[in-house]
Backbone bond lengths (Angstrom), bond angles and torsions (degrees), N, CA, C in turn:
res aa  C-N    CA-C-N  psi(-1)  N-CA   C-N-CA  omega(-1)  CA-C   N-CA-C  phi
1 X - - - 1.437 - - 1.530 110.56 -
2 X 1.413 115.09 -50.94 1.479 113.16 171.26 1.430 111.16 -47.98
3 X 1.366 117.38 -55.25 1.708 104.87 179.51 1.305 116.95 -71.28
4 X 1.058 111.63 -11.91 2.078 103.93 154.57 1.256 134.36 -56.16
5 X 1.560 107.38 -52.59 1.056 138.52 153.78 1.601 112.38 -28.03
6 X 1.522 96.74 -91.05 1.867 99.00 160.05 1.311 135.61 -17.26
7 X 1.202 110.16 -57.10 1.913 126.35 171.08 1.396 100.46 -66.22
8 X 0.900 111.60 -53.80 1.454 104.09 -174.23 1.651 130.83 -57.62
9 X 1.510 93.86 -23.91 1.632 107.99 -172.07 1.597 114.82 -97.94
10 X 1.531 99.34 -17.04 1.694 123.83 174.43 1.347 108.93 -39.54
11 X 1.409 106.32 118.17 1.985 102.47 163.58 1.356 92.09 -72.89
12 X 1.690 77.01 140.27 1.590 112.29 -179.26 1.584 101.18 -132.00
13 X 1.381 120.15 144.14 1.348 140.81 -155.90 1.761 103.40 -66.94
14 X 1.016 143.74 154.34 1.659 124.07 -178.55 1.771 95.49 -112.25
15 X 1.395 116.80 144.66 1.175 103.95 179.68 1.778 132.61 -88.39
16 X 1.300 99.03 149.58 1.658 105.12 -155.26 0.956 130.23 -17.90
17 X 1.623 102.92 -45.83 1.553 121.30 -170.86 1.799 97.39 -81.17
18 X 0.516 163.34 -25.54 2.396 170.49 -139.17 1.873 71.93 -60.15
19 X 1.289 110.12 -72.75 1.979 97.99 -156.16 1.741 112.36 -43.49
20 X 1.238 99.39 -46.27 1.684 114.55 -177.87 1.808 106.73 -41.33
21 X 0.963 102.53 -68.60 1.508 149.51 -174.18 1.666 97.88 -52.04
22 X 1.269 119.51 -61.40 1.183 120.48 -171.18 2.180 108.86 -72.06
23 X 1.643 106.45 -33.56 1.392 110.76 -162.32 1.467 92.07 -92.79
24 X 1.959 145.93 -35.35 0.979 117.82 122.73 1.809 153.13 21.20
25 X 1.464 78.99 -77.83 1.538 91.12 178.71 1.412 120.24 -68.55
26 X 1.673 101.53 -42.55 1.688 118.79 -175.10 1.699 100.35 -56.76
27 X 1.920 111.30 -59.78 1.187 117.82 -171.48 1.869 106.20 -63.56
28 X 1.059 119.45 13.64 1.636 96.03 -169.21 1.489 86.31 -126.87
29 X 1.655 116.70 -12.07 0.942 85.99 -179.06 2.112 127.95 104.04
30 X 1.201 93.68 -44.17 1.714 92.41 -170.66 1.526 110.49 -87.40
31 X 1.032 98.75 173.92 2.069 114.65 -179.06 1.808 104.02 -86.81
32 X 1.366 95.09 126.07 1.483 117.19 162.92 1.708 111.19 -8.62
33 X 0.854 151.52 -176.79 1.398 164.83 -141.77 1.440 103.71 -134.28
34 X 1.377 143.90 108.11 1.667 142.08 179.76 1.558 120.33 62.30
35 X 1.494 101.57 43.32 1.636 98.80 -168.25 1.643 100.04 -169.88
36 X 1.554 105.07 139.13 1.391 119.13 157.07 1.614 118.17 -102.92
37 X 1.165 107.04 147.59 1.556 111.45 -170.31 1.795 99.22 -47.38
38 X 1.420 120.68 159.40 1.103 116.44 163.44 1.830 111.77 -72.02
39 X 1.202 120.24 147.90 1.340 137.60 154.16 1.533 107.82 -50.68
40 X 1.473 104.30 120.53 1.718 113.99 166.78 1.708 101.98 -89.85
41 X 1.455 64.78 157.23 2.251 85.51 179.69 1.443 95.50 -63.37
42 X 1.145 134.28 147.12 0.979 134.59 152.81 1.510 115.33 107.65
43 X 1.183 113.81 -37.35 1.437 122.48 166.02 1.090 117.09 -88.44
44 X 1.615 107.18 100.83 1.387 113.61 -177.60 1.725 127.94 54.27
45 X 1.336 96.29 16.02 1.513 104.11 152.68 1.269 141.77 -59.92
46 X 1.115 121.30 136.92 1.839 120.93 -178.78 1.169 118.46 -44.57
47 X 1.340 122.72 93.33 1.639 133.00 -178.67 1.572 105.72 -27.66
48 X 0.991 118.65 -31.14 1.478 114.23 -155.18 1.176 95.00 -97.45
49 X 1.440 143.49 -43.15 1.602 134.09 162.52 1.578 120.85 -45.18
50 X 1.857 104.04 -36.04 1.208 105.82 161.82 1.760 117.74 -63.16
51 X 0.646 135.28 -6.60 1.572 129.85 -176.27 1.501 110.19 -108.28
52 X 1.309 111.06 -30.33 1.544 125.97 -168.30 1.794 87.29 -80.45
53 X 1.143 120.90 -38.94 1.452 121.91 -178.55 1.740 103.09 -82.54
54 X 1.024 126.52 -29.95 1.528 127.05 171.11 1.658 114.13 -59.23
55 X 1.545 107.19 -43.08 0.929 123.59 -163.34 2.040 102.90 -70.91
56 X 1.329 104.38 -57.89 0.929 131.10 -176.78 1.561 114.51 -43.68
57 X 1.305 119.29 -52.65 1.534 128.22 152.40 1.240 128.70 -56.42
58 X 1.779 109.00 -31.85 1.342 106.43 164.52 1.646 119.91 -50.98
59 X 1.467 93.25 -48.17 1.515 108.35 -159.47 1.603 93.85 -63.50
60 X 1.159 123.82 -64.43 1.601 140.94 159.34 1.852 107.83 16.14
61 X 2.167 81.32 -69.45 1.949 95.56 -153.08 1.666 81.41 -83.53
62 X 1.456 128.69 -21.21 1.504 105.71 -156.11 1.720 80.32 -65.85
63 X 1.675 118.67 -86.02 1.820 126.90 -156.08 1.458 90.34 -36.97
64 X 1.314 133.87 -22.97 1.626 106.41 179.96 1.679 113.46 -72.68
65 X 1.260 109.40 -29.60 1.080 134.27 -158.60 1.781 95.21 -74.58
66 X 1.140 115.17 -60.72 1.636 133.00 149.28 1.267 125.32 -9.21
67 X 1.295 89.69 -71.73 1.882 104.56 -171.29 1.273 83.82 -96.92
68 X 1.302 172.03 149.37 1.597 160.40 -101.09 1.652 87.73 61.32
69 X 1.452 95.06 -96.61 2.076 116.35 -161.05 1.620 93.46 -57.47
70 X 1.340 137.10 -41.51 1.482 118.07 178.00 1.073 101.39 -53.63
71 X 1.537 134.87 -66.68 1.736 132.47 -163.01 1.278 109.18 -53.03
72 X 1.941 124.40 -12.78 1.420 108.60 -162.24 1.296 103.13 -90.49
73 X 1.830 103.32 -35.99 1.652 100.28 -176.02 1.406 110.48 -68.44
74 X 1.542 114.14 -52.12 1.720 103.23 164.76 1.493 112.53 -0.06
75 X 1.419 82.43 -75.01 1.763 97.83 -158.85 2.389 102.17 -63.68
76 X 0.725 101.32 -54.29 1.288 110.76 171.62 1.770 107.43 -37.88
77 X 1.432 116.52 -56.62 1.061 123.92 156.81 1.709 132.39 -28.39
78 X 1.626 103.72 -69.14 1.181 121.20 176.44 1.602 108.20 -61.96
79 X 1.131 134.96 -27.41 1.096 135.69 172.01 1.434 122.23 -66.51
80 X 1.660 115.82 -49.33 0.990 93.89 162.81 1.623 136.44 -97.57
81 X 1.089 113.32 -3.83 1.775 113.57 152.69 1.796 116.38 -59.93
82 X 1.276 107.29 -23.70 1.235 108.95 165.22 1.852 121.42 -62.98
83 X 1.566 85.53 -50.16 1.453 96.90 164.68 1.582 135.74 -26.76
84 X 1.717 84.60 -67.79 1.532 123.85 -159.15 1.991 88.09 -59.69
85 X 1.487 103.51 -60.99 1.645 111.97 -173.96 1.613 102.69 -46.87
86 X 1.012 115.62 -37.25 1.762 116.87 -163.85 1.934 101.66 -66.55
87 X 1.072 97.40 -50.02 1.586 120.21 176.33 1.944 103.62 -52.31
88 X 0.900 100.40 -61.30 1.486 140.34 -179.28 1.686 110.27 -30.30
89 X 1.401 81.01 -73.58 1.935 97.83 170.05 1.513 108.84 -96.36
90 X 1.328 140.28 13.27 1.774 140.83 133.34 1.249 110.41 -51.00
91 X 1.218 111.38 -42.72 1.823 126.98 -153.41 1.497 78.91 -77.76
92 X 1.186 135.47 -57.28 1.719 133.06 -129.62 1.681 102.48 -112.18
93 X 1.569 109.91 -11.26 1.408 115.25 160.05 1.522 106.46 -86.48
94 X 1.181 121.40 -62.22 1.651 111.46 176.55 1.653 117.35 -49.74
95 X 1.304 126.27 -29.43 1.451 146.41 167.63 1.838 97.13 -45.84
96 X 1.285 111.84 -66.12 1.692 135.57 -149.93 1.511 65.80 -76.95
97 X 1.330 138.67 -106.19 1.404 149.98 179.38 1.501 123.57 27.15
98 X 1.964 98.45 -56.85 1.223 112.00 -176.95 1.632 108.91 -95.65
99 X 1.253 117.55 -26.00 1.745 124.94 158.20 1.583 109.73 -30.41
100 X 1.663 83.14 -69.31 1.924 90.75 -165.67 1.495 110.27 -70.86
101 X 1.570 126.29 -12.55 1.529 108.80 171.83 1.281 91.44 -86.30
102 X 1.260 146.44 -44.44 1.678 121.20 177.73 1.497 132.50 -36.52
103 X 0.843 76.21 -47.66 2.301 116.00 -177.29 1.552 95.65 -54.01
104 X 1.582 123.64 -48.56 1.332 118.30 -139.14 1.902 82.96 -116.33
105 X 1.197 116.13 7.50 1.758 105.07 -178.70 1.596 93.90 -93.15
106 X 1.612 99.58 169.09 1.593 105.33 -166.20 2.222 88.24 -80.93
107 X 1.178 86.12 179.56 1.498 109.67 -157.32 1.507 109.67 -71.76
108 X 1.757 93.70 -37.80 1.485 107.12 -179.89 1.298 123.71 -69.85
109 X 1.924 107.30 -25.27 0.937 130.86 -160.13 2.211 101.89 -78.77
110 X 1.364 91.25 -49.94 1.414 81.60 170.70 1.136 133.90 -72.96
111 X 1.079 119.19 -4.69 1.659 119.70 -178.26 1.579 101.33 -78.11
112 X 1.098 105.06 -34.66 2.010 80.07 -175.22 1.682 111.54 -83.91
C-alpha cells in the first residue's frame, strides 16, 4: 500500500500540449470533459450543514475556550503554592538559623 501511495504521489511529466489545451479551454469558454464544477459552501448549500458546521466551531472555540481558563488557573495555582513553599522554607531556614546559634553558644552562656 505504501508503494501505491508512492506511485501515485510521483511527479509525473505533464503532457506537451496541457498549455494549448488549457488557454483553449479558458478562450472557448466550455466545462472540462464529464464533469460539473464542484458546488461551493455557501452557494446554495444545505442550510442545515451550514449550521451543523456553525455549530461545530462553536463547540470547537467554546472547549478551547475551556481548557484555555483551566490551564490559566492551573498555572495561577502553581504560582501561588509556589509562593506559599518559598515563604515556607524562609520561615524554617531563619527557624534552623536561630536553633544553631543557640546550639553553638557556650553552656554558661545560655542559661542566663
Amino acid at each position: 500500500m505504501d508503494r501505491e501511495l508512492h506511485d501515485a504521489l510521483q511527479r509525473k511529466q505533464a503532457p506537451d500540449d496541457l498549455a494549448d489545451r488549457v488557454l483553449a479551454r479558458i478562450n472557448s469558454g466550455t466545462q472540462p470533459q464529464g464533469g460539473t464544477q464542484p458546488a461551493r459552501a455557501g452557494a446554495g448549500a444545505n442550510p442545515v450543514l451550514r449550521w451543523l458546521a456553525a455549530a461545530a466551531v462553536l463547540a470547537i472555540t467554546v472547549g478551547g475556550a475551556e481548557r484555555y481558563y483551566t490551564q490559566q488557573q492551573q498555572a495561577a495555582e502553581t504560582a501561588r503554592v509556589k509562593e506559599e513553599l518559598r515563604v515556607a522554607l524562609q520561615i524554617t531556614n531563619n527557624t534552623l538559623a536561630r536553633v544553631q546559634d543557640k546550639i553553638s553558644q557556650p553552656a554558661d552562656a545560655r542559661g542566663r
